[in-house]
N, C-alpha and C positions, 0 to 999 in steps of 0.2 A: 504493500500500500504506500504512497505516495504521499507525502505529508500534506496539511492542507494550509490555505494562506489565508489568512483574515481578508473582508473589508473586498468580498466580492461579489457581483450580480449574480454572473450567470456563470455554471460549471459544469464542464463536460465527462460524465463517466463512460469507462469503458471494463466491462465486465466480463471473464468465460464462462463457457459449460463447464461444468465437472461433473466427474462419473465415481459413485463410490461404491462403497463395498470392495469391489474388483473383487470378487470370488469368497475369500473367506474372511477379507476382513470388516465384517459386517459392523455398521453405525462406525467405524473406527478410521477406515484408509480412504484415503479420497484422492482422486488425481484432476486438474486443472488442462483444461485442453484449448487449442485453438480457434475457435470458434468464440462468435462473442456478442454481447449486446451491447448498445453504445445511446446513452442519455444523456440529454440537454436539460439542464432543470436551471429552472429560473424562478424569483422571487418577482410580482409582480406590486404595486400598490393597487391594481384594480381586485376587487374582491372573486375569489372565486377557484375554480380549480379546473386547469384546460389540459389536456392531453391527448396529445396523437401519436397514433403506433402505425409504423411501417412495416410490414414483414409478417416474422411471426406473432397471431393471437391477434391480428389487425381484422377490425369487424367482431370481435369476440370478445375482448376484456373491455371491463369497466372505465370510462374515462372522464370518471369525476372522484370523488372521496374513497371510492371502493378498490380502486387500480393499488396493487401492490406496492410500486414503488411509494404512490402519497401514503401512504399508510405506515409506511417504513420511514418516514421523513418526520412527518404529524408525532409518531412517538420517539422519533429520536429528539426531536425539538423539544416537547417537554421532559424526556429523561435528563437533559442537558440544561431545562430552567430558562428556555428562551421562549419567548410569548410565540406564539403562533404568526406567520406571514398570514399577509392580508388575502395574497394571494401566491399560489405554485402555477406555473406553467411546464410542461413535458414533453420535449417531442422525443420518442421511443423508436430506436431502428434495431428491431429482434431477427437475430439470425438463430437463435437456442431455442430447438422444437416445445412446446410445450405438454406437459404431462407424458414424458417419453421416457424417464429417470435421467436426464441430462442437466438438473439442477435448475431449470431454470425461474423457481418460486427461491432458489437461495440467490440468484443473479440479483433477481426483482428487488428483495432484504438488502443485500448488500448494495446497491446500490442508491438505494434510498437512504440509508443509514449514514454513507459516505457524502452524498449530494448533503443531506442537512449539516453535517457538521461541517463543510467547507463553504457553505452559502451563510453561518452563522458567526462562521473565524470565529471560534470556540477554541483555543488552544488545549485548553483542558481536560477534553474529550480524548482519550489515548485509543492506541490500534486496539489495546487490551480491553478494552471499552467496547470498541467496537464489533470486537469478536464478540466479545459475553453479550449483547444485544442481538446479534444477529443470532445466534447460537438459542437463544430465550423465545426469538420469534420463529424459527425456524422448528425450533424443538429438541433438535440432534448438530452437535458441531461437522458433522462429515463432509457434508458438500461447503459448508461457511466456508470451514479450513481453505481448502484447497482455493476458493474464489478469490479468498482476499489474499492469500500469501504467492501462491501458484504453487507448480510443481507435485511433487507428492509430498502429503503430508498425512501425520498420524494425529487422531485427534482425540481428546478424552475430556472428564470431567472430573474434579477431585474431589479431596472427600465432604468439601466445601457444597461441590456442586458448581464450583467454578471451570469453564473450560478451557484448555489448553490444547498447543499443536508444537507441533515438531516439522520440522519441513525439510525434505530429502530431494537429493536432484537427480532422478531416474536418468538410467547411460542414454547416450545420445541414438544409440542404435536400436531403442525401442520404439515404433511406432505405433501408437491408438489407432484402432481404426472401429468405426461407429458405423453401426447398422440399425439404420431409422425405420421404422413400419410408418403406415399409417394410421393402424390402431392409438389408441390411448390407454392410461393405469393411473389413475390417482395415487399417492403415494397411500394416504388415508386408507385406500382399500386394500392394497397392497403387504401393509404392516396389522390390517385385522385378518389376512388367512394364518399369521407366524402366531405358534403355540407359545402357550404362558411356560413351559419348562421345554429341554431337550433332554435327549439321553447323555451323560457323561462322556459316554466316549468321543460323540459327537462334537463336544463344543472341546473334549482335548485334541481333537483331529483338525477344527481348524484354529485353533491355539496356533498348532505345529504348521499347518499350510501359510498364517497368516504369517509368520515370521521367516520363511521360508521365501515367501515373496518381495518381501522388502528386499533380502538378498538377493534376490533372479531379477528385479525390476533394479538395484541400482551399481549388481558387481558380477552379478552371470545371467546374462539375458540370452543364456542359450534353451531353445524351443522346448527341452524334453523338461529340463526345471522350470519352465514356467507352466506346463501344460498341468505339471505334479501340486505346481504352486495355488496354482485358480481352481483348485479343488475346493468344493464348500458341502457340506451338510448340514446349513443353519437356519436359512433362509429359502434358497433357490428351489429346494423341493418343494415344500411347501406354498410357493407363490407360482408353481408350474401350471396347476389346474385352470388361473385367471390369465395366461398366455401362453397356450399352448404352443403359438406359432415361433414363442422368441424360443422356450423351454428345446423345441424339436432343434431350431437352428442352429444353438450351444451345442446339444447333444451333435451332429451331424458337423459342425465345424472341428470339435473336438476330436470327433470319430478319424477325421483324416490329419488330427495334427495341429491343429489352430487353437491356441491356449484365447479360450472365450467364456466371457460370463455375461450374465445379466449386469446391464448397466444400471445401477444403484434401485429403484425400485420398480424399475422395465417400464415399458417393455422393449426399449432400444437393447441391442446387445453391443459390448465392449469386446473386441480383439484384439491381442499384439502381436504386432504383426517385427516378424524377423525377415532377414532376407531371402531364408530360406521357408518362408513361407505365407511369405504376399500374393504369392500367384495361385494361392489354393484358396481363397477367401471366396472372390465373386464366383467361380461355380459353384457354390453352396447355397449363395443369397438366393438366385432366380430375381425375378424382374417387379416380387409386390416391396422391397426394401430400397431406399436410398444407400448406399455404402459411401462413406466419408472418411479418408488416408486423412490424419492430422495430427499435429508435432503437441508436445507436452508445450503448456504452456508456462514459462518458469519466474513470471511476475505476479499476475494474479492482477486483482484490481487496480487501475489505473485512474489518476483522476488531474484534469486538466484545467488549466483557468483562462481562457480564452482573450477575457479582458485584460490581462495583466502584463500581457507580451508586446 
């Protein structure tokens, strides 16, 4: 995150997708990808709240009080003790599908969080702030992390209840690659089919995968340890029955080698792709999937002051 500058109108966010979980590290690993939304928010004196979205969810979200991003702005203003703008204005240019597991309800958070505290030149509001808010509205730090810091990151909550990340810089010779439906999955619906207990073995199996992978994503990104690494039995079973079409694709990319999981609460699916195995990818999709090749992203939330240059 990019520090913010007092004693400005209007400022420009720019936000990724991130994909978490990634196999077994469930609510905990998140990775930051290429792909991204990008906001203009402005403080107006005329009363009221204007917003327009280009791209994705144009025609379909809310574009007065109810839209994500004011919502996320509205409470970051008074968690921070500043009276409310007269007015917000937004113009929204969405490339991050929505309801796909590509984060893009944490984009929305974070990016509102970030726009308030730089249109308020609030020094005192910290990055640390801004995680624990976004992390509060969000519910789970997983996709926060990886938005606002980039890269990969691990994320937790202590014994406080306070959250915290770690951020690691995956080898350069891994590449995401995103397999978009046009179906949709609420995250909400998604986290009601996951059982109130697992079996023990289960959650010590991917204990051992999840730590497993941190090593194959950032010191052996060779195929056959990541394929071992993106193992999970915690979640993915369990949320197969509500998309069968991502569950089949996993299984059948996997079947030939392609270390693939469900992207964070589906129904997109996440591949890494090696060199030795980007050309086995698109004969698997068929033609109802968009496939997207894209690079880690290793900044995370960016924030721009337009006026100040």
């Amino acid at each position: 995150m990019r520090n913010h500058e007092a004693n400005v109108s209007t400022v420009q966010i720019r936000v990724p997708a991130t994909s978490a979980n990634l196999g077994p590290g469930y609510d905990t690993l998140g990775l930051a990808l290429s792909l991204h939304d990008k906001v203009e928010a402005a403080l107006t004196e005329e009363p009221g709240v204007a917003v327009t979205v280009e791209g994705e969810g144009a025609g379909e979200v809310d574009l007065g009080e109810g839209h994500l991003i004011v919502k996320a702005m509205r409470t970051t203003f008074a968690r921070m003790g500043v009276p409310q703008p007269a007015g917000i204005r937004l113009r929204c240019r969405n490339r991050i599908p929505h309801a796909r597991g590509l984060g893009s309800s944490s984009a929305a958070v974070c990016a509102g969080i970030l726009a308030a505290r730089a249109l308020a030149g609030v020094t005192g509001f910290s990055d640390d702030q801004v995680f624990a808010l976004a992390t509060e509205m969000e519910g789970h730090p997983d996709n926060v992390a990886p938005c606002l810091a980039g890269g990969l990151t691990v994320a937790w909550c202590d014994h406080t209840g306070v959250p915290r990340m770690v951020k690691l810089a995956p080898d350069e010779r891994i590449r995401p690659v995103v397999v978009v439906p046009s179906t949709r999955l609420s995250t909400e619906a998604a986290r009601g089919l996951l059982p109130k207990d697992v079996p023990h073995k289960d959650a010590a199996f991917n204990a051992g995968r999840a730590a497993l992978l941190i090593a194959a994503l950032t010191r052996r990104p060779e195929r056959e340890v990541l394929l071992a690494a993106t193992e999970d039995r915690l979640h993915q079973p369990y949320r197969a029955p509500a998309m069968p079409e991502s569950a089949d694709l996993v299984e059948r990319l996997r079947a030939v080698g392609v270390p693939a999981v469900v992207s964070g609460a589906g129904p997109a699916v996440l591949a890494f792709s090696t060199s030795d195995s980007q050309d086995l990818i698109a004969p698997e999709v068929g033609n109802d999937w968009h496939i997207q090749q894209m690079d880690v992203d290793p900044v995370g939330a960016n924030v721009q002051f337009p006026e100040t240059r």
